[in-house]
C-alpha positions in Angstrom: 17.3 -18.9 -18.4 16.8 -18.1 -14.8 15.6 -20.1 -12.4 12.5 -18.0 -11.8 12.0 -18.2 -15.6 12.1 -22.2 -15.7 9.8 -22.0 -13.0 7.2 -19.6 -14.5 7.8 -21.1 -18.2 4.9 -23.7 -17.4 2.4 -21.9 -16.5 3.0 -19.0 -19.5 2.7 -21.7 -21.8 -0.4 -22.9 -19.9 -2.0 -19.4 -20.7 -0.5 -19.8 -24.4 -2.2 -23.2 -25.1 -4.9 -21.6 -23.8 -5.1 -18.9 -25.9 -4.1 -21.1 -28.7 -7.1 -23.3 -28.0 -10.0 -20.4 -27.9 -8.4 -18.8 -31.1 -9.1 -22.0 -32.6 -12.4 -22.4 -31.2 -13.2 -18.7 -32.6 -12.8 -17.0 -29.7 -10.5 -14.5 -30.2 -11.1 -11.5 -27.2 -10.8 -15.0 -24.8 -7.3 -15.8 -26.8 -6.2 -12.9 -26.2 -7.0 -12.1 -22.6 -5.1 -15.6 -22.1 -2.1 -13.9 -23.5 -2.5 -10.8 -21.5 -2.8 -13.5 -18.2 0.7 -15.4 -19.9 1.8 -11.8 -19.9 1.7 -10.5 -16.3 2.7 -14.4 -15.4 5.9 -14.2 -17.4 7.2 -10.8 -17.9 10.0 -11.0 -14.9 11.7 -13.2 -17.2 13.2 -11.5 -20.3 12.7 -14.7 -22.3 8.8 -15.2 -21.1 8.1 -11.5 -22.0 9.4 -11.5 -25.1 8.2 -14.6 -26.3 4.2 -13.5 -25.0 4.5 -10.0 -26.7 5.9 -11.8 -29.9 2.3 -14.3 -29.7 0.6 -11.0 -28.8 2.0 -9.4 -32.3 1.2 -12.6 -34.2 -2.0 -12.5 -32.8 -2.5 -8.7 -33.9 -1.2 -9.6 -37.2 -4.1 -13.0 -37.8 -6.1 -9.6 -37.2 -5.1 -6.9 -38.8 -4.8 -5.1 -36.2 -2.3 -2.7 -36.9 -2.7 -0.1 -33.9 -2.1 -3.9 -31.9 0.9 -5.0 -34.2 2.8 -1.6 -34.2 2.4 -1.5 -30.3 3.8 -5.0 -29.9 6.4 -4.4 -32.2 7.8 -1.4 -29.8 6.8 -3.8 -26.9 8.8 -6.4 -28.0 12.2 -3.7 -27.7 11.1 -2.7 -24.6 10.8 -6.5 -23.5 13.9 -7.7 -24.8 16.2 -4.7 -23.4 14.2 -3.5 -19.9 13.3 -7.0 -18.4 16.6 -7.5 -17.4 17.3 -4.2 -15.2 14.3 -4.5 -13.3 11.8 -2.4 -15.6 8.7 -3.9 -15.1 5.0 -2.4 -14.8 3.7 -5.1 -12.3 0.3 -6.8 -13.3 0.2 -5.0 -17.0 -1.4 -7.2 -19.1 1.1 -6.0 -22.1 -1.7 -5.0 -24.8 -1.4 -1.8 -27.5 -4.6 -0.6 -25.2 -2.4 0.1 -21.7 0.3 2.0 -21.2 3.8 -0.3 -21.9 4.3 1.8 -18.3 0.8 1.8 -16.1 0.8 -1.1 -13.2 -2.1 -3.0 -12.5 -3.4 -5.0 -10.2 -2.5 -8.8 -10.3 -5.1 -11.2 -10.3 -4.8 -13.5 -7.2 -4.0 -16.3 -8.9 -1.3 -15.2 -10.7 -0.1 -13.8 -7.6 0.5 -17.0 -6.1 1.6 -18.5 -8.9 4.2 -15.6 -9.0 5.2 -15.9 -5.6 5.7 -19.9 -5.7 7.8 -19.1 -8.8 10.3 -16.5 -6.8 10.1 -18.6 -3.6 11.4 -21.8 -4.6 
């Protein structure tokens, strides 16, 4: 793992317990919009972006959801083979409803939680 993903892997699963929590406490749209924040935190790292859009699909899936599942599913490829070269959308939260290729803005937060990660 790289060192920017040891340093980011905390607060993804942060974001992931979160959105494990509000799933639980039938709050699904919150769950999920915790994923999309693990998402833009995480998907520098090949093994953080894969491992959100595979909670993403799961989450889909507890759904049925399939336009959701069949867009993680092609997410996941993308995750696991462009991370690595440097193909990444900044701030896209890594839903079936955006673009796998549209940039966003990042919220500040996760900005400096980004930087702090990269500068260390």
């Amino acid at each position: 793992m790289s060192t920017f993903g040891k340093r980011i892997r905390p607060h993804v699963t942060a974001e992931i317990s979160r959105a494990d929590r509000a799933e639980r406490e039938g709050y699904a749209g919150r769950a999920f919009l915790h994923l999309e924040r693990a998402h833009v935190l995480g998907q520098a790292s090949t093994r953080e972006h894969v491992r959100v859009h595979w909670r993403m699909l799961v989450w889909g899936w507890r759904r049925r959801d399939m336009r959701e599942v069949a867009g993680q599913l092609l997410r996941l490829v993308g995750a696991a083979t462009k991370t690595a070269i440097g193909f990444i959308p900044s701030g896209n939260t890594g839903g079936a409803n955006i673009s796998p290729v549209k940039r966003l803005p990042v919220p500040a937060d996760l900005v400096a939680i980004i930087q702090a990660a990269k500068q260390r």
